[in-house]
Structure formats: structure tokens, C-alpha cells
N, CA, C and O atoms as CSV, one atom per row, in Angstrom:
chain,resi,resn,atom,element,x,y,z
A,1,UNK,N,N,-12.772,22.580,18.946
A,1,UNK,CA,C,-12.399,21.801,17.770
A,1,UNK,C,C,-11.876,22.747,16.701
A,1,UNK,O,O,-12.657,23.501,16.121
A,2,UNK,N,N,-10.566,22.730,16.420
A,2,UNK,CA,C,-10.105,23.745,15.725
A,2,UNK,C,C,-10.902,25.104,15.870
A,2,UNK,O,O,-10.742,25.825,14.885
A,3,UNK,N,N,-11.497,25.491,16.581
A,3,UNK,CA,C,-12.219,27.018,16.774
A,3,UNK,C,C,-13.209,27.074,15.306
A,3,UNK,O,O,-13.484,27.976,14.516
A,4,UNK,N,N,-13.509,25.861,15.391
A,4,UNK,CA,C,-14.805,25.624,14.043
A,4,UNK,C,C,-15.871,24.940,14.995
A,4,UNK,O,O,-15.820,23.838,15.539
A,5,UNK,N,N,-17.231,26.292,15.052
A,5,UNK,CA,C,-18.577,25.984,15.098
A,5,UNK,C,C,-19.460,25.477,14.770
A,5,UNK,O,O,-19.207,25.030,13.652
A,6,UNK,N,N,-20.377,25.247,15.037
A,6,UNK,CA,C,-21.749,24.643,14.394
A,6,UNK,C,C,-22.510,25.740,13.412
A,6,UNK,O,O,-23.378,25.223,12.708
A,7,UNK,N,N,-22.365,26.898,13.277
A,7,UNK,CA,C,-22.465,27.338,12.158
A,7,UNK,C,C,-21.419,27.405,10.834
A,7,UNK,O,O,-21.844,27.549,9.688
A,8,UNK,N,N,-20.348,27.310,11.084
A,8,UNK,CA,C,-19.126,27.429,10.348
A,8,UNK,C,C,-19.288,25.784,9.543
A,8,UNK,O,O,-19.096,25.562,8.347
A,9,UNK,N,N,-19.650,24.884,10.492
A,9,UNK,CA,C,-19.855,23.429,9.964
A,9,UNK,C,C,-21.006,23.184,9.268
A,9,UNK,O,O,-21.023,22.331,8.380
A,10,UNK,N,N,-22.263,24.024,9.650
A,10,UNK,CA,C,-22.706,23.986,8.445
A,10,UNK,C,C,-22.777,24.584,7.062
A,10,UNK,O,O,-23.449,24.091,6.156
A,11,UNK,N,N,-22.050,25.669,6.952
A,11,UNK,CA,C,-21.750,26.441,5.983
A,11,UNK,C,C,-21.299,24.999,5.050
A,11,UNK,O,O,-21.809,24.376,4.119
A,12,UNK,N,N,-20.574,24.928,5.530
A,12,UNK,CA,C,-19.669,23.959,5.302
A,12,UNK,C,C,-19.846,22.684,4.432
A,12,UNK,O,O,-19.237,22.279,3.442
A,13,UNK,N,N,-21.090,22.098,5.282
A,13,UNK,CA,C,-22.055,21.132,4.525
A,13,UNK,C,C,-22.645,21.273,3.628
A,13,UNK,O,O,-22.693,20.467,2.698
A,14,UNK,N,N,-23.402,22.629,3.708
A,14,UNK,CA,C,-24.371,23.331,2.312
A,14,UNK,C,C,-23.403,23.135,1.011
A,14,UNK,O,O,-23.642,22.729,-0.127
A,15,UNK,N,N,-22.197,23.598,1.660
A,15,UNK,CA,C,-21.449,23.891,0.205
A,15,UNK,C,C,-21.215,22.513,-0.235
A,15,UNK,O,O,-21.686,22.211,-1.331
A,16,UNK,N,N,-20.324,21.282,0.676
A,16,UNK,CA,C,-20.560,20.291,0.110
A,16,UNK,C,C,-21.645,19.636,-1.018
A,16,UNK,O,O,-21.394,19.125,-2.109
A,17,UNK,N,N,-22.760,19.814,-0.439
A,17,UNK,CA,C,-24.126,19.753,-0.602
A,17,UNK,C,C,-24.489,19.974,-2.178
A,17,UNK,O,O,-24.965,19.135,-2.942
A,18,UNK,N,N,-24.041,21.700,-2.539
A,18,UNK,CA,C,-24.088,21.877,-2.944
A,18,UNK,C,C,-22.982,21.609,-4.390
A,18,UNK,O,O,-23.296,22.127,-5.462
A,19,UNK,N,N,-21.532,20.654,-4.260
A,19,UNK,CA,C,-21.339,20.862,-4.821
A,19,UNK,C,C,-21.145,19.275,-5.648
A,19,UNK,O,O,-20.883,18.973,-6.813
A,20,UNK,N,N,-21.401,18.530,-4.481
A,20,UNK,CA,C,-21.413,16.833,-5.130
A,20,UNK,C,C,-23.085,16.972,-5.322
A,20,UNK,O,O,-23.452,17.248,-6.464
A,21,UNK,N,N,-23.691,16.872,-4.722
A,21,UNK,CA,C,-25.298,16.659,-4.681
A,21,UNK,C,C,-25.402,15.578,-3.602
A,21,UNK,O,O,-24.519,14.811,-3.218
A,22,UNK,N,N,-26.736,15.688,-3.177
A,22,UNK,CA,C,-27.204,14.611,-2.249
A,22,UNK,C,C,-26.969,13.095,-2.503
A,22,UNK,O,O,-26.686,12.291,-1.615
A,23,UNK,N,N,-27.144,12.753,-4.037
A,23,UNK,CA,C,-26.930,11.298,-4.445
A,23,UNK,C,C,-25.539,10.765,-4.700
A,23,UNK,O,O,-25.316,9.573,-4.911
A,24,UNK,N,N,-24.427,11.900,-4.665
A,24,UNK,CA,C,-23.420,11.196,-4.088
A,24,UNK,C,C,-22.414,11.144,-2.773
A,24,UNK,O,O,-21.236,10.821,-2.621
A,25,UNK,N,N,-23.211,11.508,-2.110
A,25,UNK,CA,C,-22.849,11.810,-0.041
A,25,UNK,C,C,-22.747,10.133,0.184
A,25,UNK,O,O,-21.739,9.722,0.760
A,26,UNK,N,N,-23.447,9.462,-0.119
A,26,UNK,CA,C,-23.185,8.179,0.597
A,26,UNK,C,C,-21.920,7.272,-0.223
A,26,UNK,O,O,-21.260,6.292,0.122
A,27,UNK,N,N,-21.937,7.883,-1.127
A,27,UNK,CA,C,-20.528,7.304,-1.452
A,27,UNK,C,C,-19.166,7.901,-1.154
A,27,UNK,O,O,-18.103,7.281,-1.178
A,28,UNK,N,N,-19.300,8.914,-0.929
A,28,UNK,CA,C,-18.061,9.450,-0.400
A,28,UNK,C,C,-18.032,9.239,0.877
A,28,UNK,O,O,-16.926,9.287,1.416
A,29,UNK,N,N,-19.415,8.904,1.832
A,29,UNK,CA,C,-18.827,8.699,2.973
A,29,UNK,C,C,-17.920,7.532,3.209
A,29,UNK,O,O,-16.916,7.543,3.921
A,30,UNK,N,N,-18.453,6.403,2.442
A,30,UNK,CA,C,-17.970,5.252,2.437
A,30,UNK,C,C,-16.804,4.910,1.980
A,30,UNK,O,O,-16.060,4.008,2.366
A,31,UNK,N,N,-16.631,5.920,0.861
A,31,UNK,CA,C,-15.059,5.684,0.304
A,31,UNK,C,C,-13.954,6.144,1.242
A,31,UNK,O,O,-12.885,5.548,1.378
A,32,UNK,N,N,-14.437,7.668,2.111
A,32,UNK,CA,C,-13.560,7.963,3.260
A,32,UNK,C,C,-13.622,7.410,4.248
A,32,UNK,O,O,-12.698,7.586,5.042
A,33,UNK,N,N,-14.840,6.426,4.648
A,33,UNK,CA,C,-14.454,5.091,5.722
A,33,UNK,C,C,-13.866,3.877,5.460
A,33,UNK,O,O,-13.640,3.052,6.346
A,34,UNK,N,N,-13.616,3.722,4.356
A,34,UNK,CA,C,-13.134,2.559,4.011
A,34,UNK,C,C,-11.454,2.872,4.029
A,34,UNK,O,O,-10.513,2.151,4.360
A,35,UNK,N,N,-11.500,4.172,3.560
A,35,UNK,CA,C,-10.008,4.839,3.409
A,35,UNK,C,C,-9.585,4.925,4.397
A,35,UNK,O,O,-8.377,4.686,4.361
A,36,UNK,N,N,-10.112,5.269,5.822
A,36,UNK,CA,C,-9.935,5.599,7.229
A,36,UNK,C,C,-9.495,4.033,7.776
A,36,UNK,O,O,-8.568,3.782,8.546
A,37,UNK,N,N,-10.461,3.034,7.129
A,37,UNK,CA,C,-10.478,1.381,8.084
A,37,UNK,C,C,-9.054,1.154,7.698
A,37,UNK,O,O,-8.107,1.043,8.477
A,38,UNK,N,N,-9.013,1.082,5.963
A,38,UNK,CA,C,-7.349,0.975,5.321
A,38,UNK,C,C,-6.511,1.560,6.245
A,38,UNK,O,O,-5.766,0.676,6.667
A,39,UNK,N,N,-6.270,2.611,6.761
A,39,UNK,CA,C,-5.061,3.443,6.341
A,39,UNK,C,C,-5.344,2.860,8.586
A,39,UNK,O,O,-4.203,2.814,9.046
A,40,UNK,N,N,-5.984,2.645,9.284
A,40,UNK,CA,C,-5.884,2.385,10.435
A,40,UNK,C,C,-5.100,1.230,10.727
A,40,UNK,O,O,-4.120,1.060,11.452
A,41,UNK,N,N,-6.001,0.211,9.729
A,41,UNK,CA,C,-5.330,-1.290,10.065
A,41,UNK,C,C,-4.064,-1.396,9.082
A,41,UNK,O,O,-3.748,-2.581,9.188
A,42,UNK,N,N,-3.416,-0.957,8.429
A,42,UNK,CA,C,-2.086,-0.651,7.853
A,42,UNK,C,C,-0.950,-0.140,9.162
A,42,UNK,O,O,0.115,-0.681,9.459
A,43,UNK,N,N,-1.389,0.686,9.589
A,43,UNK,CA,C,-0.742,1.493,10.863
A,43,UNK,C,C,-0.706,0.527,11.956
A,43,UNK,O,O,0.272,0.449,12.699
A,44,UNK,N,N,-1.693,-0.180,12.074
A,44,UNK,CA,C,-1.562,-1.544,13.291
A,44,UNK,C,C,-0.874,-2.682,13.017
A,44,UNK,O,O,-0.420,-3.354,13.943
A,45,UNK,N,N,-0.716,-3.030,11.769
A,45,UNK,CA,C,-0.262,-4.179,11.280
A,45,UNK,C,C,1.141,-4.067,11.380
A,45,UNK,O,O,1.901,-5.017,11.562
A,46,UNK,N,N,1.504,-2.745,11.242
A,46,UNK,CA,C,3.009,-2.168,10.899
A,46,UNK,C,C,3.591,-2.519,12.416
A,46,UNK,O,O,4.509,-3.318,12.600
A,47,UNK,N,N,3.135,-2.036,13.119
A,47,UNK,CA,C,3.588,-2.128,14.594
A,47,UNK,C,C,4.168,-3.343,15.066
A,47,UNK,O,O,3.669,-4.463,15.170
A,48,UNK,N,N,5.417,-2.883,15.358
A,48,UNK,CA,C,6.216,-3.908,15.876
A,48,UNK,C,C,6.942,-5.078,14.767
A,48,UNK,O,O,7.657,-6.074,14.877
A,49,UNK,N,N,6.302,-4.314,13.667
A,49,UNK,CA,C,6.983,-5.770,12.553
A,49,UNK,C,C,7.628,-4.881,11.383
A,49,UNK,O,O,7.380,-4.947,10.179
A,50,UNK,N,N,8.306,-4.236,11.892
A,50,UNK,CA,C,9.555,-3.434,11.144
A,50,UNK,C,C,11.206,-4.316,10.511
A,50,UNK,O,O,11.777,-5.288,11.007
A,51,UNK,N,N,11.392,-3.908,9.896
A,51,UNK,CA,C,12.497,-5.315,8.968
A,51,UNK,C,C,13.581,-4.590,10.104
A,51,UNK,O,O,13.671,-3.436,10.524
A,52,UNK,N,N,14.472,-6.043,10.428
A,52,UNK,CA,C,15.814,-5.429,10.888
A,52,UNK,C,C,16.787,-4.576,10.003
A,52,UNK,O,O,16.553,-4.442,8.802
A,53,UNK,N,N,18.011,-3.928,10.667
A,53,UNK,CA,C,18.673,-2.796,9.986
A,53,UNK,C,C,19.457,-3.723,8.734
A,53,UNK,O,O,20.092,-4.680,9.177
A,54,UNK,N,N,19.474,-3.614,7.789
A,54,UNK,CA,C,20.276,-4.376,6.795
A,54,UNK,C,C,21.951,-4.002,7.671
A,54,UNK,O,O,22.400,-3.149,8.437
A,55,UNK,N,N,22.569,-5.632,6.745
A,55,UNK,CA,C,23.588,-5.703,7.662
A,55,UNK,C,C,25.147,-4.843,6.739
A,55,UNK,O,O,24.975,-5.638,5.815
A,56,UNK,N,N,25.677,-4.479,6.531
A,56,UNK,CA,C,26.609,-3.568,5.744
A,56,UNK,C,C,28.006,-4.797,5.547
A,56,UNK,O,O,28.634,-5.503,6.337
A,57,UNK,N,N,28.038,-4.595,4.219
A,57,UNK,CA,C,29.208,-5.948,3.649
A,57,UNK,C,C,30.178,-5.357,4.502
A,57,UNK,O,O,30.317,-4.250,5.021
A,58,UNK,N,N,30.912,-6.607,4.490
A,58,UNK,CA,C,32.431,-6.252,5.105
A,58,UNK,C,C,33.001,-5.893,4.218
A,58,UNK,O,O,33.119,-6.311,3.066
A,59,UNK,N,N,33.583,-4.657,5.018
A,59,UNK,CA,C,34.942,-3.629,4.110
A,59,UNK,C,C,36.434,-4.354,4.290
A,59,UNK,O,O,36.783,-4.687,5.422
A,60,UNK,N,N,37.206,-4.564,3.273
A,60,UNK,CA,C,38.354,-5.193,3.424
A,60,UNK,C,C,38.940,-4.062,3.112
A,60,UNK,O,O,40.168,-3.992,3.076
């Protein structure tokens, strides 16, 4: 996984940890799952329902 360990990941966390605090981890998780659900079902919805090419006036 990107050549990132289980020590490197927790470094990682501490610092998080350390720099929101514990009482706001559950909101950021949620705001980046909610951001993740958004930005998934945006990407699915899109599929296949793309506008046709606009049509170019006639040149006289």
C-alpha cells in the first residue's frame, strides 16, 4: 500500500490525534464519509447520462 506500514500509519494517527483531539475524530470521519458517499453516487449518476454534442448553427 503505497510502501506505507503499520508503523508509519501509526505515526500518522498520533499526529492526527494529536492535532484535532479525540472529540473531534468522529466528525471528521463522518464528514469524509459522507464526502466519499457524495462524490461516489455523483460519479454513478453521471454515467451514461452525458448531454448530447451541441449542434453548431448553420454557416451561410
Amino acid at each position: 500500500m503505497f510502501g506505507i506500514g503499520i508503523p508509519e500509519l501509526l505515526i500518522i494517527l498520533v499526529i492526527i490525534l494529536i492535532i484535532f483531539g479525540v472529540g473531534k475524530l468522529p466528525e471528521i470521519g463522518s464528514a469524509l464519509g459522507k464526502g466519499i458517499k457524495n462524490f461516489k453516487k455523483s460519479v454513478s449518476d453521471n454515467n451514461g447520462t452525458t448531454d448530447p454534442p451541441a449542434k453548431k448553427p448553420d454557416e451561410k
